[in-house]
C-alpha positions as CSV (number, residue, x, y, z in Angstrom):
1,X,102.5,106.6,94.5
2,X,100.7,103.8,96.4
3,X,104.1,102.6,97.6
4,X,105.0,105.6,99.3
5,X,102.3,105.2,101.6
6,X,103.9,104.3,104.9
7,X,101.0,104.3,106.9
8,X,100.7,100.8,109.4
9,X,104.1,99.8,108.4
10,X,106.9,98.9,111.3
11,X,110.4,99.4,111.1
12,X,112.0,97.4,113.5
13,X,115.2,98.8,115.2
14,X,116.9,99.3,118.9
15,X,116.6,103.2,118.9
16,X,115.8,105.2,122.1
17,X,111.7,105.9,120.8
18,X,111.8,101.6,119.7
19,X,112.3,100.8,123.3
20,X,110.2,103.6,124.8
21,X,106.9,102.1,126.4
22,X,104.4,102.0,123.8
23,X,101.8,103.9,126.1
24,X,103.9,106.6,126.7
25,X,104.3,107.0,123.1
26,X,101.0,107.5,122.5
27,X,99.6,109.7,125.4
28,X,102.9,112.4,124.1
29,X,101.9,112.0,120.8
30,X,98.7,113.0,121.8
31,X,99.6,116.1,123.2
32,X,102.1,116.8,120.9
33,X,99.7,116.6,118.0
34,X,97.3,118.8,120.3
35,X,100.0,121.3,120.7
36,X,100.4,121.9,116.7
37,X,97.0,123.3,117.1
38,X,97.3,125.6,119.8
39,X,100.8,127.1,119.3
40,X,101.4,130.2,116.6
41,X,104.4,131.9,115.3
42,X,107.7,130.9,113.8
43,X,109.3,130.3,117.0
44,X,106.8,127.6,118.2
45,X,106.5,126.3,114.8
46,X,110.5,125.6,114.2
47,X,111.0,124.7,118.0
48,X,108.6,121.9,116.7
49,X,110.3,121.3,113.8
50,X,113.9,121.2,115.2
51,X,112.1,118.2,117.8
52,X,110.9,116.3,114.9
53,X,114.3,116.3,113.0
54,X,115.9,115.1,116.6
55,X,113.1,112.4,117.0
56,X,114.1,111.1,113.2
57,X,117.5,110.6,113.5
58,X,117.0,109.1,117.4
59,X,114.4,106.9,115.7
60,X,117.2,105.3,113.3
61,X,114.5,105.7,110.3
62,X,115.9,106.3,107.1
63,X,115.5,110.1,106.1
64,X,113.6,108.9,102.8
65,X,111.0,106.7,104.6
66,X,110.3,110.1,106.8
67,X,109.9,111.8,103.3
68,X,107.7,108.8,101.8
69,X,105.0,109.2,104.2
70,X,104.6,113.2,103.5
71,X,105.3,112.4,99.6
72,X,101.3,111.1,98.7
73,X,100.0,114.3,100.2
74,X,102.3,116.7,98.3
75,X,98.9,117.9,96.5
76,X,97.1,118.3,99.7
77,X,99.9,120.9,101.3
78,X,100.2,122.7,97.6
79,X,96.1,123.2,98.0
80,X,95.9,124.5,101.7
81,X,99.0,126.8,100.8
82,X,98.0,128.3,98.0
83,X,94.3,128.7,99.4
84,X,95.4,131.0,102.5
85,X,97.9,132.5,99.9
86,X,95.1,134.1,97.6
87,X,92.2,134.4,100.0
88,X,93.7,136.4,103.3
89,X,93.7,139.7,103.2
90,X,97.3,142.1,104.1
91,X,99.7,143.7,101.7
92,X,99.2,142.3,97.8
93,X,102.7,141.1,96.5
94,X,101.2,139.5,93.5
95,X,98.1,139.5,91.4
96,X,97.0,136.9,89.0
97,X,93.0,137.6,87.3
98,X,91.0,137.9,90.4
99,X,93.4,136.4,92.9
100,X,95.7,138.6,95.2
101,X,98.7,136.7,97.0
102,X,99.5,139.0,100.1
103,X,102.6,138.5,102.3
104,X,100.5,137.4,105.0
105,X,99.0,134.7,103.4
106,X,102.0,133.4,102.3
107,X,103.2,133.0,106.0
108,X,100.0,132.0,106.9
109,X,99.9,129.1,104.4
110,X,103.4,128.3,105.1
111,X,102.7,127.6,108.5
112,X,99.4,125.7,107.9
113,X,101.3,123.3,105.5
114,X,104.2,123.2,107.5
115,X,101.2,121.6,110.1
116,X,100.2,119.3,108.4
117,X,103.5,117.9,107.3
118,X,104.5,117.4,111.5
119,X,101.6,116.4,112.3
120,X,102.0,113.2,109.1
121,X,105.7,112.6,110.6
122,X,104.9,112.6,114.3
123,X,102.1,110.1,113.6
124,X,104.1,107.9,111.2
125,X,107.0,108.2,113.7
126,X,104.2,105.8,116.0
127,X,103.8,103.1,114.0
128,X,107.0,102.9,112.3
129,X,108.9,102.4,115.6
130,X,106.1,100.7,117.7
131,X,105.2,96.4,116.6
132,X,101.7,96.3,116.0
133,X,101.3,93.9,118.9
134,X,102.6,96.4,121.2
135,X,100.1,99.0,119.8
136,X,97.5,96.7,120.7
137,X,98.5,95.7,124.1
138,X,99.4,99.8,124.9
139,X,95.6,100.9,123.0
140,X,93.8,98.1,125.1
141,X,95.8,99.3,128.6
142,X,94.8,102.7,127.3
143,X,90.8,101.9,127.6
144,X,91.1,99.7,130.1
145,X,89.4,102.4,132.5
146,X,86.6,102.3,129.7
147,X,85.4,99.1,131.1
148,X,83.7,100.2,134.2
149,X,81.2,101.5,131.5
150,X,80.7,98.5,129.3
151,X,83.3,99.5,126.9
152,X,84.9,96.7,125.1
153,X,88.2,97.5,125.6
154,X,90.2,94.7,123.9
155,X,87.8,94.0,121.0
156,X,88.3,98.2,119.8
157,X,91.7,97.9,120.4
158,X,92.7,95.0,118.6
159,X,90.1,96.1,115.6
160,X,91.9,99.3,115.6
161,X,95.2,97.4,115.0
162,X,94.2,94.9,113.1
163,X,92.7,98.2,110.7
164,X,96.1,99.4,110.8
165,X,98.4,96.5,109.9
166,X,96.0,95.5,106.7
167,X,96.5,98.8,105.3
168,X,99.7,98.6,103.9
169,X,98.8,94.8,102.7
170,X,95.5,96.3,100.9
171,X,98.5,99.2,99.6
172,X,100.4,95.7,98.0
173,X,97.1,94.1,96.6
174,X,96.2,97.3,95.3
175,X,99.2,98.1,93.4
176,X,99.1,94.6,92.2
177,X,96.3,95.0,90.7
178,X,96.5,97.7,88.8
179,X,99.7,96.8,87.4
180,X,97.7,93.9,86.4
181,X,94.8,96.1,84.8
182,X,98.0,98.1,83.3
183,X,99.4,95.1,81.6
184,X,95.8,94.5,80.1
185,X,96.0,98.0,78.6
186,X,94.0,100.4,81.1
187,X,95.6,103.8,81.5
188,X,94.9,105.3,84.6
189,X,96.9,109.1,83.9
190,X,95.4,109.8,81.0
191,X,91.9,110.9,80.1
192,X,89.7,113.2,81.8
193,X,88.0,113.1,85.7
194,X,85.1,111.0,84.2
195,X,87.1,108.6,82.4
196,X,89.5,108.2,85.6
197,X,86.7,107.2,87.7
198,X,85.4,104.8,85.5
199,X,88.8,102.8,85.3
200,X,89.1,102.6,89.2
201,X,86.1,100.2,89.0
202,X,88.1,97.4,87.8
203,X,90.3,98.2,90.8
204,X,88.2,98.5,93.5
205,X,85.4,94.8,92.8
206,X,89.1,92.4,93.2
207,X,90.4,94.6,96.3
208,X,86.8,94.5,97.4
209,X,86.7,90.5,97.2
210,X,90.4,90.0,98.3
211,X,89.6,92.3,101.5
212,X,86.2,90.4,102.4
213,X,88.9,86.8,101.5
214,X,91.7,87.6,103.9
215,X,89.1,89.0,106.9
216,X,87.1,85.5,106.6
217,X,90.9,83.9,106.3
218,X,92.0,85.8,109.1
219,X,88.4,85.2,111.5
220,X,88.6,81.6,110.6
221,X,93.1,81.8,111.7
222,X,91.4,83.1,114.8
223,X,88.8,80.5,115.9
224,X,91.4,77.5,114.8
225,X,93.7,79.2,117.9
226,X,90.4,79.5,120.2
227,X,90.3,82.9,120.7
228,X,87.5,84.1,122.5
229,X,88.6,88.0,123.1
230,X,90.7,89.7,125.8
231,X,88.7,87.5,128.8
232,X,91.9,85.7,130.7
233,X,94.8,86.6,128.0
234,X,98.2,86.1,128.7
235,X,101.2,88.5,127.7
236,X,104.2,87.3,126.9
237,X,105.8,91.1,127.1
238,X,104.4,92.3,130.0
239,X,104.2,96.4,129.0
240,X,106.7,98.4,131.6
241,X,107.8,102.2,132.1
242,X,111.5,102.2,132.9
243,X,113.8,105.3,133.2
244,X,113.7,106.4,129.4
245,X,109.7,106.7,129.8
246,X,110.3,108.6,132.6
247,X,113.0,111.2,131.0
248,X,110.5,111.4,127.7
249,X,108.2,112.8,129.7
250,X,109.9,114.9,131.7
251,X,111.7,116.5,128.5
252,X,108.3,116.7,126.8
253,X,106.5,118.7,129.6
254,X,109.1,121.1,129.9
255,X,109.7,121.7,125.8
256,X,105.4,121.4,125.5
257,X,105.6,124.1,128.8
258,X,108.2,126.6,126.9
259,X,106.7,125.9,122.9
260,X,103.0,126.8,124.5
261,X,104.7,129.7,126.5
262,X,106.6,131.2,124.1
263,X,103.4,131.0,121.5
264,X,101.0,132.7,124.1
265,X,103.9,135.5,124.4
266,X,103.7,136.3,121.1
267,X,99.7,136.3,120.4
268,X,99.9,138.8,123.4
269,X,102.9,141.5,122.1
């Protein structure tokens, strides 16, 4: 399970989204994720879904790396759907004790799901095909307007990368470890909810101490190489918009324009 998690991980590749500016990337995912919340309807909702297909196999990602990230959260989706199933009221198509499951739920918990699974992919999408250098150079020319009123723009965007790329290294310590605990006879399936609890603790004091280990590692990494924050720093990439930025935007506004269109059509008829 712990290895399906593909959050902060980079695939490197030469694809159309790889080469796109990292900024751009992240002001459309912005909206695009903002758009799965404002749109309704089936049409919105596979217009969507038919985008985030295209943006897979432009991306060059392997299909079951897509499917990886979405994979630990199976659980989550089967809970919101079946919530909305039982508890929204229309025509009953099925009862079980005190639970109706109307036809309108169903839909409604469809679509909620389906939500959340785009809105997994079009994130994971971000960091898969964007360095985490990049994401720090694009996040700090981000909040760079930020500075006029003594934000620290650098210093949040380089903690919010540096957040990012140790979570799938904490992912490998953790798994080590409990294959570690495993091989010393702890079973973490069986049992009930108290008992489960009670054998995380042997996982969570080591990646506890290994965490607080590699940030003093990584702190003292930084002083040896006199770094003193974002004050006179060099790039050796200098970020730049060039003519596929310019298309991806263009494409996005006018798909965004007809999706949000075409969803405020159908909330009106």
């Amino acid at each position: 399970m712990i290895s399906d998690i593909t959050i902060g991980q980079f695939f490197p590749g030469q694809s159309v989204l790889h080469r796109m500016d990292p900024r751009v990337k992240i002001v459309l995912m912005f909206f695009f994720l903002v758009s799965l919340f404002l749109i309704d309807g089936p049409v919105p909702y596979g217009a969507l879904t038919l985008l985030t297909i295209i943006l897979g196999a432009l991306s060059g990602i392997p299909a079951k790396i897509i499917i990886r990230s979405v994979k630990p959260l199976w659980w989550i989706l089967l809970f919101t759907f079946l919530i909305h199933f039982a508890s929204m009221p229309g025509r009953v198509v099925a009862q079980v004790w005190i639970f109706q499951f109307t036809e309108e739920g169903f839909w409604r918990g469809f679509f909620i799901s389906l939500r959340l699974v785009l809105l997994i992919v079009l994130s994971s999408y971000l960091t898969l095909t964007t360095s985490p250098l990049m994401l720090t150079d694009a996040l700090e020319r981000l909040l760079k307007p930020l500075k006029c009123i003594g934000v620290p723009a650098h210093e949040l965007a380089m903690m919010m990368t540096i957040a990012l790329r140790f979570v799938p290294t904490l992912l490998q310590e953790t798994d080590k470890i409990m294959k570690a605990q495993q091989s010393r006879g702890v079973d973490f399936s069986s049992g009930n909810m108290l008992t489960q609890l009670r054998n995380i603790i042997p996982i969570l004091i080591p990646l506890f101490i290994s965490a607080f280990r590699r940030a003093d590692e990584l702190a003292m990494a930084m002083e040896a190489r006199c770094y003193h924050g974002g004050e006179g720093r060099t790039r050796m990439k200098a970020l730049a918009v060039s003519g596929v930025d310019y298309g991806a935007v263009a494409l996005s506004v006018i798909f965004l324009g007809a999706v949000m269109g075409a969803s405020f059509f159908l909330k009106q008829s």
